[in-house]
Backbone as a ProteinNet text record, in pm:
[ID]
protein_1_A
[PRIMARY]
XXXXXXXXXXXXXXXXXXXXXXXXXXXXXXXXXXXXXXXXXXXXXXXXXXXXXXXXXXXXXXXXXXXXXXXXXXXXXXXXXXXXXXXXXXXXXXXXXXXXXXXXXXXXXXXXXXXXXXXXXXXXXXXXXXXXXXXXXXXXXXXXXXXXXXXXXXXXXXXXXXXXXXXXXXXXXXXXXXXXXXXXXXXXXXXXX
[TERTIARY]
521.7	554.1	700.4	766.6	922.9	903	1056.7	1107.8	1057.6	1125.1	1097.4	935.2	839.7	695.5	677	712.3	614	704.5	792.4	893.2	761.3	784.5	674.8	524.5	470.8	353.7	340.8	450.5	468.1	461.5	550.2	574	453.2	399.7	273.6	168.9	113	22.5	120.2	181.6	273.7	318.2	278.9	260.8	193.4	42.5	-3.2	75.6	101.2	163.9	259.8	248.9	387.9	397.6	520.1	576.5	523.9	539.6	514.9	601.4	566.4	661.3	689.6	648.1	693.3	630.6	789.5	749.4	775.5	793.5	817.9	733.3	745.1	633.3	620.7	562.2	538.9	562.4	674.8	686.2	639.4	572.6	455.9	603.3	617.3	667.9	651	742.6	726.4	581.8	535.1	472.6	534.3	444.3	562.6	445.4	524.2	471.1	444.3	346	271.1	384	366.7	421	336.3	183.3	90.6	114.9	150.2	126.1	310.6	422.3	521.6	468.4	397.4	384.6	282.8	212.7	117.6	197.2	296.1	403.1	437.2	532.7	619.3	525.4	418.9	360.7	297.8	271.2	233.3	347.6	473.6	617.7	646.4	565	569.2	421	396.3	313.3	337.9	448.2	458.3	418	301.6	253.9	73.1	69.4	-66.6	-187.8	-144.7	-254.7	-270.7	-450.3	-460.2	-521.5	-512.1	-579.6	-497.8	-347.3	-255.1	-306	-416.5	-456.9	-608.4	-649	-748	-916.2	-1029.2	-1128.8	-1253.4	-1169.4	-1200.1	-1200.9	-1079.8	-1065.8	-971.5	-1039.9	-913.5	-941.3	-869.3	-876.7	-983.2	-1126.9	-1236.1	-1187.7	-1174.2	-1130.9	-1276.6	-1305.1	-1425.8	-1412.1	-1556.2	-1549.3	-1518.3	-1502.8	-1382.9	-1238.2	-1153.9	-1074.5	-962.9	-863.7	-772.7	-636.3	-592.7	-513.3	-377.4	-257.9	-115	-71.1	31.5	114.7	274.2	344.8	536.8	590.1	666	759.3	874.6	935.2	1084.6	1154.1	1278	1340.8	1297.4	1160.8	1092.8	1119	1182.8	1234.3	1117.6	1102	1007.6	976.3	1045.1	1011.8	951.6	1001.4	944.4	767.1	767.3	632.6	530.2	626.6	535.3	448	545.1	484.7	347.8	372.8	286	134.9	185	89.7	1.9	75	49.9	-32.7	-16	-99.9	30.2	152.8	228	297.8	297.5	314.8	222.7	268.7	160.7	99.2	-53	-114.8	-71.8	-34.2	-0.7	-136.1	-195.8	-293.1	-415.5	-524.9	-655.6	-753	-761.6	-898.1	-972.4	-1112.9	-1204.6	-1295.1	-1289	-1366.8	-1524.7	-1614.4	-1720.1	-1792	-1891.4	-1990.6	-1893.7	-1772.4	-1708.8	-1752	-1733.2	-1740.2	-1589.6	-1579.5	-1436.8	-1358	-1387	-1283.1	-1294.2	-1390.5	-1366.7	-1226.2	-1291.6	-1203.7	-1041.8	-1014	-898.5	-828.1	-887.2	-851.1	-781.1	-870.8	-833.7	-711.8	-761.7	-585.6	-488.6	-468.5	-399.1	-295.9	-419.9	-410.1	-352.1	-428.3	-392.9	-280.4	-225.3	-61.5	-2.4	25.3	88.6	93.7	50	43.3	94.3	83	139.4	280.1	317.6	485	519.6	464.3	490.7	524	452	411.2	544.5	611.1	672.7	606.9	469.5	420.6	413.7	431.7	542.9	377.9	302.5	211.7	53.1	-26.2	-165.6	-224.9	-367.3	-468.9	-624.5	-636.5	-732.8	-851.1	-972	-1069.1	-1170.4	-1160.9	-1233.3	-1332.6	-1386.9	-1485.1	-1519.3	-1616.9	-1570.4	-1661.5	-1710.5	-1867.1	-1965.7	-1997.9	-2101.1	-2234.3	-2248.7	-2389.7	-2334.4	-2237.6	-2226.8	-2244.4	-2240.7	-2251.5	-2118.1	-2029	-2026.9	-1950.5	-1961.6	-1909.7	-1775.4	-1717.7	-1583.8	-1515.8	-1597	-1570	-1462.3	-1485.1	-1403.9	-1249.8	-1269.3	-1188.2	-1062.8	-1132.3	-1052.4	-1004.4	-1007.3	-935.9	-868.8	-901.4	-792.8	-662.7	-695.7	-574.6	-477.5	-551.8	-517.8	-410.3	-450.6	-423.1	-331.7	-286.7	-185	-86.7	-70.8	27.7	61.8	42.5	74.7	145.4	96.4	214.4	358.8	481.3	567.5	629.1	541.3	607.2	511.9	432.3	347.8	465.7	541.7	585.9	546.4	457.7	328.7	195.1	97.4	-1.4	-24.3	-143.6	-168.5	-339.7	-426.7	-566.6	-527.6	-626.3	-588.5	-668.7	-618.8	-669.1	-849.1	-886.9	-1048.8	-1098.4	-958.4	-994.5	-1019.7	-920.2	-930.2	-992.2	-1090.5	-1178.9	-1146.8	-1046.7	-1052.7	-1031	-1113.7	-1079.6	-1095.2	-1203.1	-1241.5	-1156.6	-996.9	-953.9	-797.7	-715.1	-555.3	-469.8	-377.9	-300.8	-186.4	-87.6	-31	91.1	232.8	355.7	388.2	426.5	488.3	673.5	748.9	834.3	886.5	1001.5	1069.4	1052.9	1017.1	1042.8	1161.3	1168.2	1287.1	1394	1267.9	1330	1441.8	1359.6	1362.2	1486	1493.3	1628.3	1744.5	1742.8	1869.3	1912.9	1796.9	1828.7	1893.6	1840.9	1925.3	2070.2	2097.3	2199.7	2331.8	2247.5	2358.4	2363.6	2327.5	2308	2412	2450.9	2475.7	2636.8	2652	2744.7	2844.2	2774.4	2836.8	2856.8	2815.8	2894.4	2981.1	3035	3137.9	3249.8	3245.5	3338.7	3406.2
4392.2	4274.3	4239.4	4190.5	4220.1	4064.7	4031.9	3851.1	3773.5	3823.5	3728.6	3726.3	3819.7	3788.8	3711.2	3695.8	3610.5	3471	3430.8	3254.2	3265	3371.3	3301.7	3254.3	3369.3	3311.6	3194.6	3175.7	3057.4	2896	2923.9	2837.5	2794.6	2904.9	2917.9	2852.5	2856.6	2802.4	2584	2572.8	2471.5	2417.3	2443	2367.4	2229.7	2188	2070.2	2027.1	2033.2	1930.3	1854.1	1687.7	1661.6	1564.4	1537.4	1489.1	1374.1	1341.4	1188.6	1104.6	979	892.7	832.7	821.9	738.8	847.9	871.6	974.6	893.5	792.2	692.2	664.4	671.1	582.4	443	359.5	238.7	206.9	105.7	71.9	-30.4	-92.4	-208.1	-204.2	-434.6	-443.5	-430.1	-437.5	-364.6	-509.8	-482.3	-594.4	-680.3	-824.5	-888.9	-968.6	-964.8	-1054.6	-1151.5	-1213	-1283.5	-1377	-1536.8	-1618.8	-1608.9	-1549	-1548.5	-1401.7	-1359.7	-1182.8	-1202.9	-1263.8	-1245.7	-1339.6	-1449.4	-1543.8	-1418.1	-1332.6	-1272.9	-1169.7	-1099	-988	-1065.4	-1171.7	-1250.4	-1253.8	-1312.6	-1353.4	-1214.4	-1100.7	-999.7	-961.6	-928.9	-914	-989	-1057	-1118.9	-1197.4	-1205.2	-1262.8	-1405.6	-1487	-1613.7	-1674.3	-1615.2	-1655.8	-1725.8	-1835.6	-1858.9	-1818.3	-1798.1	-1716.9	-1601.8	-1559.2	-1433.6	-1364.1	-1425.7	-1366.8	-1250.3	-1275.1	-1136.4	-1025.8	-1029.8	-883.8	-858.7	-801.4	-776.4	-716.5	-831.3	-743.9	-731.4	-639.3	-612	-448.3	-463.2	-281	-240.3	-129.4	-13	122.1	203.1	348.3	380.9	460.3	479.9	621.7	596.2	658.8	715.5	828.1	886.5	818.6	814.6	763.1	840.7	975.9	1049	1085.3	1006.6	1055.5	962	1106.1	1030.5	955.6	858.8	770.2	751.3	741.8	708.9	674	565.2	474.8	503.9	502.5	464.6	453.2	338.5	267.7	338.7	354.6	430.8	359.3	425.9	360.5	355.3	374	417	521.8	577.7	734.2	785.1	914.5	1021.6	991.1	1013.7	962.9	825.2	785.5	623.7	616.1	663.7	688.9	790.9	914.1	994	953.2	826.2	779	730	633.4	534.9	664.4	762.2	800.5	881.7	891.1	955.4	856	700.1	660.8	618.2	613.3	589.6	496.5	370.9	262.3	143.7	48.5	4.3	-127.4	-125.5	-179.3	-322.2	-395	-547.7	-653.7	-593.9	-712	-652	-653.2	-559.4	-677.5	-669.6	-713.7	-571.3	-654	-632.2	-664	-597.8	-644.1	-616.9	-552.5	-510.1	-650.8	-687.5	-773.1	-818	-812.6	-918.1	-871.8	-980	-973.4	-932.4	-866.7	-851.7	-974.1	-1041.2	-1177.2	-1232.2	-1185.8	-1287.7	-1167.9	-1044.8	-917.8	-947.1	-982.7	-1015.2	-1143	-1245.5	-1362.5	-1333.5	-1278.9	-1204.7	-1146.4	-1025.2	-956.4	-1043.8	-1075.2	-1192.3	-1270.7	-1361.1	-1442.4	-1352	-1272.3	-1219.4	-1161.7	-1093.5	-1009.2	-1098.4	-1220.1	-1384.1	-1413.4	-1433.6	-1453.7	-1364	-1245.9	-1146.3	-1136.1	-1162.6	-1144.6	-1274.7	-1369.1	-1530.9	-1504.2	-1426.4	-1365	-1280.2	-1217.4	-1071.1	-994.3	-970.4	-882.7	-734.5	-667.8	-550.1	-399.2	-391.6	-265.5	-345.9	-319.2	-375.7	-264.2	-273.8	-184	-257.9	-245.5	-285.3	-191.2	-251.3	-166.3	-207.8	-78.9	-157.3	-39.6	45.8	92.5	224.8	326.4	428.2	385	308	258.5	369.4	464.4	547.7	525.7	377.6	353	229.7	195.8	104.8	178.6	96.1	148.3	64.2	138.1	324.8	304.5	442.8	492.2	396.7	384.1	335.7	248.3	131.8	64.1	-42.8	-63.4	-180.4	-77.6	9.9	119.6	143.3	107.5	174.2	16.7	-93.6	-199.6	-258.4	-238.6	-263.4	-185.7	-49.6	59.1	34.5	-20.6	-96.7	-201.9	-296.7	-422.8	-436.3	-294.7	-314.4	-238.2	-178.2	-116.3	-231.3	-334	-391.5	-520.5	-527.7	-629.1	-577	-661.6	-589	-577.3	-648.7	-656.6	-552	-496	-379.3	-256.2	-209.7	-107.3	45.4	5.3	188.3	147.9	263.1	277.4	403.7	410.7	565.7	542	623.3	655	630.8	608.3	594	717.2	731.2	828.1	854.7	931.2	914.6	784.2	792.4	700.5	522.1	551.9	358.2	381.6	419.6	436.7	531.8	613.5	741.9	691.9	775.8	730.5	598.8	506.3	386.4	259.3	333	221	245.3	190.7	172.7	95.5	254.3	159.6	88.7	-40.5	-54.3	-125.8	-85.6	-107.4	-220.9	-352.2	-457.7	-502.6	-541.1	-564.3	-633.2	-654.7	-780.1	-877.9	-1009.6	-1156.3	-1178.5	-1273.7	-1319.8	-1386.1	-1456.3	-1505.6	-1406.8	-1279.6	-1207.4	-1091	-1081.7	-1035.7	-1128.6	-1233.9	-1349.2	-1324.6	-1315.1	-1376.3	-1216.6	-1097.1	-1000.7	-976.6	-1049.2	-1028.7	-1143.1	-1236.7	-1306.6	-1242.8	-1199.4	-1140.7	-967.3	-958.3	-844.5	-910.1	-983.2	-1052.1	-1108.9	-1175.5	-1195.4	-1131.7	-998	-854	-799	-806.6	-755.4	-863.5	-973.7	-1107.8	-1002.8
4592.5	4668.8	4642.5	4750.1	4709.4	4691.4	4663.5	4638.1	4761.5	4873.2	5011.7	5037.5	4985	5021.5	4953	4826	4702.9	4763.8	4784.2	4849.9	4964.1	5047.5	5188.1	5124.5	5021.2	4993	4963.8	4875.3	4803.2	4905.5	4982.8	5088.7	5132.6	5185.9	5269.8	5152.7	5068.8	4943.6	4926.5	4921.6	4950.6	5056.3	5167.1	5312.9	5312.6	5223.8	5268.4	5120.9	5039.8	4951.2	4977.2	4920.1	4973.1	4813.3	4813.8	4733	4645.4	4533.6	4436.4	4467.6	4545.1	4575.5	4428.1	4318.3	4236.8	4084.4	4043.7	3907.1	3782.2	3802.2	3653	3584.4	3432.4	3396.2	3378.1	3399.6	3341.5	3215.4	3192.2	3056.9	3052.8	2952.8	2910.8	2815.7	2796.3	2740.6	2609.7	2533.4	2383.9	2279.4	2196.2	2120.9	2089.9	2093	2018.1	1937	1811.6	1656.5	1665.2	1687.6	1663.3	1539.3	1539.5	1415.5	1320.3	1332.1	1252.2	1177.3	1221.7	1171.8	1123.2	1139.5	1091.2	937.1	881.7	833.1	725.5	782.4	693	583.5	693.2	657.7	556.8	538.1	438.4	338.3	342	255.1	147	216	150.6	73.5	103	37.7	-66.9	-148	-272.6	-318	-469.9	-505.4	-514.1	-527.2	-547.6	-463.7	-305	-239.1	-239.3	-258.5	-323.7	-171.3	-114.2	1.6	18.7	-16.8	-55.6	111.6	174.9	299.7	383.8	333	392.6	341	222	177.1	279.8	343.2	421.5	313.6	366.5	313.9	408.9	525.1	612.7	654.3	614.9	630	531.3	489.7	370.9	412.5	357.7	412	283.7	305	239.1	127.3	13.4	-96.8	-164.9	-244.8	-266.1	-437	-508.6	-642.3	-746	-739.6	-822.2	-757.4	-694.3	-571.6	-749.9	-746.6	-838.2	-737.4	-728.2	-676.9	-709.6	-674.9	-681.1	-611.2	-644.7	-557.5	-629	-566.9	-595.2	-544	-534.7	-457.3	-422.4	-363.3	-318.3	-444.6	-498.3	-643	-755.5	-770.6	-897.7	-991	-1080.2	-1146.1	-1180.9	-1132	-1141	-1307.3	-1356	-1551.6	-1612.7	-1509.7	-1525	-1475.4	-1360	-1310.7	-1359.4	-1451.1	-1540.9	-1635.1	-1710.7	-1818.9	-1811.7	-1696.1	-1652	-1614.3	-1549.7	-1508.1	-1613.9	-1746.6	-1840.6	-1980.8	-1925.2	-2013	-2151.6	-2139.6	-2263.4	-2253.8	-2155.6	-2198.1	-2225.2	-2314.8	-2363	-2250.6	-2277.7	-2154	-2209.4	-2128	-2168.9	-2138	-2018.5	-1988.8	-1917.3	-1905.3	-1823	-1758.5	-1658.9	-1575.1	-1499.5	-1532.6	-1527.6	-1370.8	-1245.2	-1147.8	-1110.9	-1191.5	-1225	-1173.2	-1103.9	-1040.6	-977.8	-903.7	-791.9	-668.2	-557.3	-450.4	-382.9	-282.7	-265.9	-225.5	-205.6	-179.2	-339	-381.3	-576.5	-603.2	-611.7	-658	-606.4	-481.5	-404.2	-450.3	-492.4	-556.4	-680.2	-750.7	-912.1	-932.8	-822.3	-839	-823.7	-735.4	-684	-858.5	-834.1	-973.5	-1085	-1133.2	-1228.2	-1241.5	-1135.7	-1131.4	-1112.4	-1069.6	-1044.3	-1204.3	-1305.2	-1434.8	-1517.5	-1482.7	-1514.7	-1516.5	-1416.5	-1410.7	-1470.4	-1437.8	-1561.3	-1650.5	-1701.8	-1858.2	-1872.7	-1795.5	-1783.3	-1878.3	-1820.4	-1830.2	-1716.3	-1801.5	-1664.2	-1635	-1705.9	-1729.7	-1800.2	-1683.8	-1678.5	-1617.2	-1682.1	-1605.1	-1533.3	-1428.4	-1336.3	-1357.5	-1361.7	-1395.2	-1246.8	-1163	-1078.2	-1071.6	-1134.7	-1131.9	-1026.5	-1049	-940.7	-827.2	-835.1	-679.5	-669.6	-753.7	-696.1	-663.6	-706.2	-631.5	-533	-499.2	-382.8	-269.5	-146.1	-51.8	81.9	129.1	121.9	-33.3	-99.3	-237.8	-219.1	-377.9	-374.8	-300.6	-264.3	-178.1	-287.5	-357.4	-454.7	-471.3	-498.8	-564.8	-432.2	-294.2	-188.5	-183.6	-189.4	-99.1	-226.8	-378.2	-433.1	-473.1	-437.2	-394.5	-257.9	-177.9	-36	-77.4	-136.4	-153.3	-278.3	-358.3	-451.5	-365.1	-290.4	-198.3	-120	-94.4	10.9	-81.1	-175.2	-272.4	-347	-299.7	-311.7	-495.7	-525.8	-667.2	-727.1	-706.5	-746.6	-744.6	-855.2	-836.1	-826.4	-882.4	-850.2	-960.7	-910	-984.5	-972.8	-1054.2	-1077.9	-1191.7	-1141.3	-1164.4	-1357.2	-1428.8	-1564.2	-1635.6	-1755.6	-1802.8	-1848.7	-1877.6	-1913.2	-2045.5	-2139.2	-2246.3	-2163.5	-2078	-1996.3	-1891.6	-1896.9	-1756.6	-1655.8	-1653.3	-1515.1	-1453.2	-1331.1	-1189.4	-1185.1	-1223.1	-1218.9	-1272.4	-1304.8	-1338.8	-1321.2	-1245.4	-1258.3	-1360.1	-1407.4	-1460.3	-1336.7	-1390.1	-1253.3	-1311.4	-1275.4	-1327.7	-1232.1	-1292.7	-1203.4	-1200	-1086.5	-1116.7	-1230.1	-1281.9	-1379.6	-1297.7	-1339.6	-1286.1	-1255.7	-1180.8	-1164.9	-1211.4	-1356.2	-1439.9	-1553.6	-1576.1	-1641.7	-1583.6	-1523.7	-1440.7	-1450.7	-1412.5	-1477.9	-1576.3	-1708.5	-1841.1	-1859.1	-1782.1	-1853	-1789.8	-1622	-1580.8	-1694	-1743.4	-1809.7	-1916.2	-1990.4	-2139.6	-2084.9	-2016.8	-1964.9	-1940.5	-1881.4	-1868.5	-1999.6	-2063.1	-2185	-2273.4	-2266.6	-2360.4	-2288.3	-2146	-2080.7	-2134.4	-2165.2	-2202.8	-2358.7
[MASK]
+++++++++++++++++++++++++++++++++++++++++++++++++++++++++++++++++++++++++++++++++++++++++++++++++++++++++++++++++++++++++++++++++++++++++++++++++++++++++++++++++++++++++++++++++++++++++++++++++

């Protein structure tokens, strides 16, 4: 079949078609934020927020009850996060969520890492247990892995070793206070003098 048969066929197969009057797509305007959902954002971006409802106990991504877990923040040093993940700094403070409900469990954390940094207390371990007889599995285990990622003063966590409970329990590195950052920017200051 030479060139000019296969254009006529072509033509000829392409006779009743006719054109798309309109090849655009529809753009839907972009989302827009809600004052409620900007008000939730803020509030998750720090603990000095006494409303615990920006943490959801509604939905988490479903984690298995031996599933080992890690979190790290961008800026964290790989050495810094070894330690932690290695069990060699010393635990400053531990709760216990064993019989909570997840809104008690969500309160707790809450509270407790809020006191924590009061404290400048910087390395705590959460014991929230592996769920193998809840239902579905690891349900405590998945929304407080959820819900320490989403607080910004949580600088990482990481599954704890078998001696502090395993899988069933995080250790979890918190920022310096704010207080505690001052007192070292002045103290820092007055040895440059």
């Amino acid at each position: 079949m030479s060139d000019s048969d296969e254009l006529d066929l072509f033509r000829e197969m392409m006779a009743d078609v006719s054109p798309i009057k309109q090849d655009k797509i529809e753009s839907r305007p972009k989302h827009q934020t809600s004052e409620a959902h900007l008000a939730r954002r803020l509030a998750a971006q720090t603990l000095t927020e006494s409303d615990p409802d920006y943490l959801s106990i509604d939905h988490a991504e479903m984690l298995k009850p031996d599933d080992m877990i890690e979190f790290k923040r961008d800026g964290v040093q790989e050495g810094v996060f070894r330690k932690l993940r290695l069990g060699k700094y010393e635990l400053q403070a531990r709760l216990d969520l064993h019989r909570k409900t997840l809104q008690q469990a969500r309160d707790e954390v809450l509270h407790f890492l809020k006191q924590c940094q009061r404290m400048d207390i910087r390395t705590v371990i959460i014991v929230h247990g592996k769920g193998e007889r809840s239902n579905p599995p690891a349900l405590m285990k998945s929304f407080v892995a959820s819900w320490l990622t989403q607080i910004s003063d949580v600088m990482g966590f990481h599954s704890a070793l078998r001696q502090h409970g395993g899988t069933g329990a995080l250790y979890v590195m918190l920022k310096k206070s704010q207080e505690r950052k001052l007192e070292n920017r002045e103290r820092h200051q007055r040895r440059q003098r």
